[in-house]
C-alpha positions in Angstrom: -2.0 2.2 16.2 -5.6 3.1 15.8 -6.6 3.3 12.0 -8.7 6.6 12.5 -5.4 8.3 14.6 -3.4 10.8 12.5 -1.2 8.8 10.2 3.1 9.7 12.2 4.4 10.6 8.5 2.5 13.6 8.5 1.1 13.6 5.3 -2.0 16.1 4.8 -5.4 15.2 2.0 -7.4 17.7 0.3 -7.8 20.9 3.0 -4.8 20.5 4.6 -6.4 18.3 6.7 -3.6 15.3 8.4 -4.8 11.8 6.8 -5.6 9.1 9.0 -3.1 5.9 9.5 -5.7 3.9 7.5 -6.3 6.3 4.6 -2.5 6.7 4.1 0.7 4.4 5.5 -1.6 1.6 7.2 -2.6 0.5 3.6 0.7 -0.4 2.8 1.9 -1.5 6.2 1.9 -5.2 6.6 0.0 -5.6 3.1 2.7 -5.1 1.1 2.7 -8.0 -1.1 -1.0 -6.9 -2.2 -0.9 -3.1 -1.7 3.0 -2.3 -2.2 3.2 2.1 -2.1 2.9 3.5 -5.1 5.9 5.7 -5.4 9.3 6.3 -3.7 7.4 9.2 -1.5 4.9 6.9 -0.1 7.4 4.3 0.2 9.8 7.0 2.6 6.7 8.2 4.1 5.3 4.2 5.2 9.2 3.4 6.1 9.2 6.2 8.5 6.0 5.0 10.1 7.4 1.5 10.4 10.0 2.7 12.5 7.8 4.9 14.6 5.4 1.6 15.2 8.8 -0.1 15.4 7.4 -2.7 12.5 11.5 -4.1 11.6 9.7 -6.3 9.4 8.2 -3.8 7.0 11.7 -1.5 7.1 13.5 -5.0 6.1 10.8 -6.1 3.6 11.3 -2.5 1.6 15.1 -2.6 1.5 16.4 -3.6 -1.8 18.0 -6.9 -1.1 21.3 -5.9 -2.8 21.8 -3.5 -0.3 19.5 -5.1 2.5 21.9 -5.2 5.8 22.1 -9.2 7.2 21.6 -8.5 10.2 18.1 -7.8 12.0 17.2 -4.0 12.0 16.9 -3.1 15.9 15.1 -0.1 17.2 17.1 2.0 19.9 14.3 2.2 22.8 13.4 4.7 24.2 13.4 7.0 20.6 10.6 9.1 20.2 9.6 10.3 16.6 9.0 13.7 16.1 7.9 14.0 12.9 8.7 14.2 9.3 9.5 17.2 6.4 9.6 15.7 2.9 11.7 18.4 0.7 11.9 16.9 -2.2 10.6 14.0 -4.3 12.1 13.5 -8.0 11.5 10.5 -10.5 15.1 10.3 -12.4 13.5 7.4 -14.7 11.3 5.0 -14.9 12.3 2.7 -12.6 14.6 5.1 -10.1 13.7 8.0 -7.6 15.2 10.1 -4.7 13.3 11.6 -1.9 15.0 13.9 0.1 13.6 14.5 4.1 14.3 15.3 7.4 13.3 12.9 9.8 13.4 14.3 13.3 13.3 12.2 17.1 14.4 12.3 20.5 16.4 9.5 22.2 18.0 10.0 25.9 16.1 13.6 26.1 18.4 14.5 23.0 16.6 15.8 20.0 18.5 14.6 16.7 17.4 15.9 13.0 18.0 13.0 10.1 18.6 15.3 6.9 19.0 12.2 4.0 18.7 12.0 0.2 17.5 8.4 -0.6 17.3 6.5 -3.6 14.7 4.1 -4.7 14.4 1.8 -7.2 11.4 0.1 -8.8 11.7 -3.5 -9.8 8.7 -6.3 -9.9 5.6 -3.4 -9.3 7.5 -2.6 -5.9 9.3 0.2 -4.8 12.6 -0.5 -2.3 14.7 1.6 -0.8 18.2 1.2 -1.9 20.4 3.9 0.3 20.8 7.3 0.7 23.0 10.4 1.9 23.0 12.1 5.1 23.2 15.7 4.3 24.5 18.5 6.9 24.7 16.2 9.8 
């Protein structure tokens, strides 16, 4: 993805004006061990853009190993992102958050809306997903 292209989370900077990949998920993107995100928000937001670049490595990387799956994540091909609505973004302590969002793509001309709560937890400086729940499916 080009650095200057607007960034597929959707995030907007001072205007309203969409930030580019560089000035928002590409920082984090494959330079996690030096620039991890700096909340559960940015973390959702960079996780989403990992799988629209299809970047398993990243979406593996930020899953809390606890809860990490063993196998490899796979990409279904063929799935285009749409875009992404973050409702809600709430710090319950110091090291936990949720982020609730609706994450929405087409696969097989089909369009499909992901509603989800997700929890984060902060442990070591980084943020990691842990799980979530799909609301109204």
């Amino acid at each position: 993805m080009d650095a200057g292209e607007a960034c597929p989370c959707g995030r907007l900077g001072p205007g309203r004006k969409a930030l580019s990949f560089a000035e928002c998920c590409g920082r984090y993107l494959g330079h996690l061990e030096d620039t991890p995100a700096p909340d559960a928000e940015s973390l959702m937001r960079s996780r989403y853009t990992a799988h629209v670049l299809s970047d398993a490595n990243y979406v593996l990387a930020t899953w809390y190993v606890a809860t990490r799956p063993d196998a490899n994540v796979e990409f279904e091909p063929g799935t285009k992102w749409l875009g992404l609505e973050v409702r809600d973004h709430r710090v319950t302590d110091a090291t936990h958050a949720e982020v609730e969002f609706v994450a929405r793509y087409r696969i097989a001309g089909r369009g499909v809306r992901l509603h989800e709560r997700s929890r984060f937890l902060l442990d070591e400086g980084h943020w990691y997903y842990v799980d979530g729940d799909i609301l109204n499916p």
